[in-house]
matplotlib code that plots the C-alpha trace (Angstrom):
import matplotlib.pyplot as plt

x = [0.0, 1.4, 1.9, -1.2, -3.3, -1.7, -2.7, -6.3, -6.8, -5.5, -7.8, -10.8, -10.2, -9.2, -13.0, -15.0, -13.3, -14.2, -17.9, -18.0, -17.1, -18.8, -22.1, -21.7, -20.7, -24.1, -24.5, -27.6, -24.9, -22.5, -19.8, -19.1, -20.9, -23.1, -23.0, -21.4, -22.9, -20.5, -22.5, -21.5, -23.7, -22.3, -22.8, -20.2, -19.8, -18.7, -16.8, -14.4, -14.9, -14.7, -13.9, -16.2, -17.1, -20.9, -21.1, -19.4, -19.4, -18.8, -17.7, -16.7, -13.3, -13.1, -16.0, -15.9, -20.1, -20.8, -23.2, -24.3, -23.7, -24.5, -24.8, -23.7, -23.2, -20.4, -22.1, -24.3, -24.2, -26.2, -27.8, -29.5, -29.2, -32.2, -32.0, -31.3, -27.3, -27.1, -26.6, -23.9, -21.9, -18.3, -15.1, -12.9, -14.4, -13.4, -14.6, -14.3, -14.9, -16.8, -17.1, -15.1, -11.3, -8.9, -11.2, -12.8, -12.6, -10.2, -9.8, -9.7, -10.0, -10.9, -12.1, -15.0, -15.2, -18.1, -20.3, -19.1, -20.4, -18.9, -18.8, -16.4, -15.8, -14.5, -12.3, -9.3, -5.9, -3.5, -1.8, -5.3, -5.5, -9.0, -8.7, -10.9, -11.6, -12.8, -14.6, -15.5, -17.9, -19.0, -20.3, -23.8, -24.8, -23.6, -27.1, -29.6, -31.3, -29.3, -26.8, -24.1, -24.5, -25.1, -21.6, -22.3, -26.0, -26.3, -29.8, -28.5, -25.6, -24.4, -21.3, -19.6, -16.6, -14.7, -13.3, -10.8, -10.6, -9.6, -6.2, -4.9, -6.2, -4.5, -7.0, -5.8, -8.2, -12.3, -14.5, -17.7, -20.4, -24.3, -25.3, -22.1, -19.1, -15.7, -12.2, -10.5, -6.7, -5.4, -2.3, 0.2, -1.6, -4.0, -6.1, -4.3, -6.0, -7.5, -7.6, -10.6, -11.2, -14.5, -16.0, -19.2, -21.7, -24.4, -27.6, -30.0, -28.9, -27.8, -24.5, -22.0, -18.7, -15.6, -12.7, -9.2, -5.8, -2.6, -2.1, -5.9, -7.5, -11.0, -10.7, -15.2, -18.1, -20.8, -23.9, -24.9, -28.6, -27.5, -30.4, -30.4, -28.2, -27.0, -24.0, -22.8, -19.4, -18.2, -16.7, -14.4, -13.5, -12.5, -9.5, -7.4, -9.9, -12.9, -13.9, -17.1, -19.1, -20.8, -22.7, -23.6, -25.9, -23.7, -26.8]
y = [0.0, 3.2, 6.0, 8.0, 5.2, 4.2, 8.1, 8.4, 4.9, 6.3, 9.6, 7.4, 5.8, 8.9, 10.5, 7.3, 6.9, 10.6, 10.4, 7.1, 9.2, 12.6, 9.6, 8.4, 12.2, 12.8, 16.6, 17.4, 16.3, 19.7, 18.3, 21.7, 23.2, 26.4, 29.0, 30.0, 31.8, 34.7, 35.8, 35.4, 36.1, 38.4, 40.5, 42.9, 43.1, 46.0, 44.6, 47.6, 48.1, 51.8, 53.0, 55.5, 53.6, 54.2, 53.1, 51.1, 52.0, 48.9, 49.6, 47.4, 47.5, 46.5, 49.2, 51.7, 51.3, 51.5, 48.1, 49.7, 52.1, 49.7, 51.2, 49.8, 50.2, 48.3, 45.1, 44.6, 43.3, 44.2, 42.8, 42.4, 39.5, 37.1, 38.6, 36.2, 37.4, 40.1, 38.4, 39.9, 40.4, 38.2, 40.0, 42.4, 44.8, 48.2, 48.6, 52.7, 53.2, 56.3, 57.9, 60.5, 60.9, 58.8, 55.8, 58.3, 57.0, 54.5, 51.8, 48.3, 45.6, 42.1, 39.8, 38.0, 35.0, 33.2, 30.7, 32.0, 32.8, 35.3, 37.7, 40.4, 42.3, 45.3, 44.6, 46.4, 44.3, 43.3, 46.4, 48.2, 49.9, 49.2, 46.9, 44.3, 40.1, 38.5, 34.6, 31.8, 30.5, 27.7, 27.2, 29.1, 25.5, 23.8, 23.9, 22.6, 19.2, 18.5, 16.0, 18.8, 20.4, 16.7, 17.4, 20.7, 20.5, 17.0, 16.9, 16.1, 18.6, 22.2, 23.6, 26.8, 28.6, 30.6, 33.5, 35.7, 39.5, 40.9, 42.5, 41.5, 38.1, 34.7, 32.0, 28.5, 26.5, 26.3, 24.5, 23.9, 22.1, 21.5, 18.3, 17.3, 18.0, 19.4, 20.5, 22.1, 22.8, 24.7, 25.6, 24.7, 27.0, 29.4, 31.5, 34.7, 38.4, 37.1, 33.0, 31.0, 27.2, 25.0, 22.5, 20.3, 19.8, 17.7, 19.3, 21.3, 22.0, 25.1, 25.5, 27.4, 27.9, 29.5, 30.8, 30.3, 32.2, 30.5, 31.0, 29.0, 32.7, 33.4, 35.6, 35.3, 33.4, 32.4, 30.6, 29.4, 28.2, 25.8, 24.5, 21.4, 22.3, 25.2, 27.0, 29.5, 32.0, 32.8, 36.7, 37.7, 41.5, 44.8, 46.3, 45.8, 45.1, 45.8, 42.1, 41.6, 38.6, 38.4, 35.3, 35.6, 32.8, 31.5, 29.5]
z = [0.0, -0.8, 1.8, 0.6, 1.0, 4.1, 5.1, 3.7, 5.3, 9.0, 8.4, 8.1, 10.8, 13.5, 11.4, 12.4, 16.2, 16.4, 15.4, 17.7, 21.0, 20.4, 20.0, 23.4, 25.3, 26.9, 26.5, 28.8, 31.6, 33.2, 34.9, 36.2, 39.0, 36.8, 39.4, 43.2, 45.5, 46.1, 49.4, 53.5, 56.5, 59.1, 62.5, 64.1, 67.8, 69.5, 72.9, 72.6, 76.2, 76.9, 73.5, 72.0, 68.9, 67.8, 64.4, 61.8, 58.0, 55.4, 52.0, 49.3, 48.8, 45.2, 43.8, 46.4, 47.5, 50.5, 52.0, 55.1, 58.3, 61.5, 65.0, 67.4, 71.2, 73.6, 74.3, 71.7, 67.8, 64.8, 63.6, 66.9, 69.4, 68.1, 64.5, 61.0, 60.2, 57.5, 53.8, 52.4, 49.2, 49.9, 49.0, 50.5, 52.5, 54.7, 58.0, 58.8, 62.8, 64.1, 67.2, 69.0, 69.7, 68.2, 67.0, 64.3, 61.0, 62.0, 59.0, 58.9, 55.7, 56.3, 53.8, 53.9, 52.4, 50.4, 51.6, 55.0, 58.5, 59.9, 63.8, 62.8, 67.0, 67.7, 70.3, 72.2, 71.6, 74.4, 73.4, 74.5, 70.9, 69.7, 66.5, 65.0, 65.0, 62.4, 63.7, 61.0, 62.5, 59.6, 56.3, 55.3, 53.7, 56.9, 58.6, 60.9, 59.4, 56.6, 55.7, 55.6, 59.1, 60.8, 62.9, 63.7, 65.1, 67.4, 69.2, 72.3, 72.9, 72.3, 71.1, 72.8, 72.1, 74.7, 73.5, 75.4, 74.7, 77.9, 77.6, 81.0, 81.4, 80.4, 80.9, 81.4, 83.1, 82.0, 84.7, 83.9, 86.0, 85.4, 82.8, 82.6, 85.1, 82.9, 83.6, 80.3, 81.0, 78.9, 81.1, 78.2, 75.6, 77.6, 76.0, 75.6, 74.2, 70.8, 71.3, 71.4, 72.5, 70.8, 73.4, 73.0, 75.7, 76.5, 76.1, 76.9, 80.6, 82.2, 82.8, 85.3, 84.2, 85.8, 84.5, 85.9, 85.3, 85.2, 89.0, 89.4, 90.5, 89.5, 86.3, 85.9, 86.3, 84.0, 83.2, 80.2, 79.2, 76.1, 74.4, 71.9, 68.3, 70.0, 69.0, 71.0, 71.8, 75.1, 75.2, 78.0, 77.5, 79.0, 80.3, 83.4, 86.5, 84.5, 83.6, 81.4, 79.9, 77.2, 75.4, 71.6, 69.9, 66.9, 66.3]

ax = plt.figure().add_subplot(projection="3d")
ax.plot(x, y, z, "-o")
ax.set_aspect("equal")
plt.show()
């Protein structure tokens, strides 16, 4: 056979192995997921203790619009305590303090990611300068009922994260007592300004819980109502003596 039948025989048969596949691709199938949801939930916390911050202005940091001014007072979050979190656009955004003195206009950019959960605080670091935490807290599809949020949301027990913010407290032991007596020691890494630690507890049960420093003294008390699928964070914050609780409902 010559090489240009040799050639036209080979280019028949790439033509009829071509037509063979493209007959068994099934083209009503995507193997590629057709859209994302670029959007995070999120609440600020002001636990600033004795700052003068009063309001916090978000702006996208990529087109310049601004998403929202949120009040907010020491102590509190916003969206409220009880209230859905905020849906929000996912990307980098600036967080612009206000209030009087120093923490006017103040600038901060975090970025929030999608499909996220986030508590963004406005807290005052160990160095006592008033800055800002951003907390994952989990997935938006990981949720209550579904296949996804099955290890997040038991029937029977509650999560709780204890989250130090005070800037002249280490916290190295975590008693708690009520449905089920615990001792965390946390002596080798305590929980210094910024650190938090995620326990599980049997539930629903109220719950008294003590915090220790290093040298086993009494930093606070608190009790904690934890109801079934609960999810909840722990605050410790202020400055010096001042010591201050706070609980926030992840969940």
């Amino acid at each position: 056979m010559s090489k240009a039948h040799e050639y036209k025989f080979l280019y028949m048969i790439l033509a009829g192995l071509m037509l063979f596949l493209s007959s068994c691709v099934e083209t009503e199938v995507s193997n590629i997921e057709p859209s994302f949801d670029f959007h995070s939930l999120f609440k600020i916390a002001n636990i600033a203790s004795g700052s003068s911050v009063t309001s916090v202005t978000v702006v996208n940091n990529s087109t310049g619009v601004t998403e929202g001014e949120f009040p907010i007072a020491v102590g509190t979050e916003n969206p409220a305590e009880g209230q859905a979190f905020m849906d929000i656009q996912s990307g980098s955004k600036r967080f612009i303090l206000h209030g009087t003195g120093s923490v006017d206009g103040q600038l901060f950019i975090q970025t929030l990611d999608s499909e996220r959960k986030y508590r963004v605080y406005i807290f005052n670091s160990d160095s006592g300068e008033t800055s800002l935490l951003k907390s994952d807290l989990r997935y938006t599809w990981q949720q209550k009922g579904t296949e996804q949020g099955k290890n997040l949301f038991y029937p029977d027990s509650a999560f709780v994260s204890f989250l130090n913010c005070h800037t002249d407290s280490s916290v190295a032991f975590v008693e708690i007592t009520g449905g089920k007596d615990t001792l965390i020691d946390l002596h080798l890494a305590p929980l210094e300004n910024g650190d938090h630690v995620t326990i599980m507890l049997p539930a629903p049960a109220a719950y008294n819980v003590t915090l220790y420093s290093p040298d086993e003294n009494v930093i606070a008390a608190i009790t904690l109502d934890a109801a079934g699928t609960g999810r909840y964070t722990s605050v410790l914050y202020g400055v010096q003596s001042e010591v201050v609780t706070k609980i926030f409902t992840d969940d």
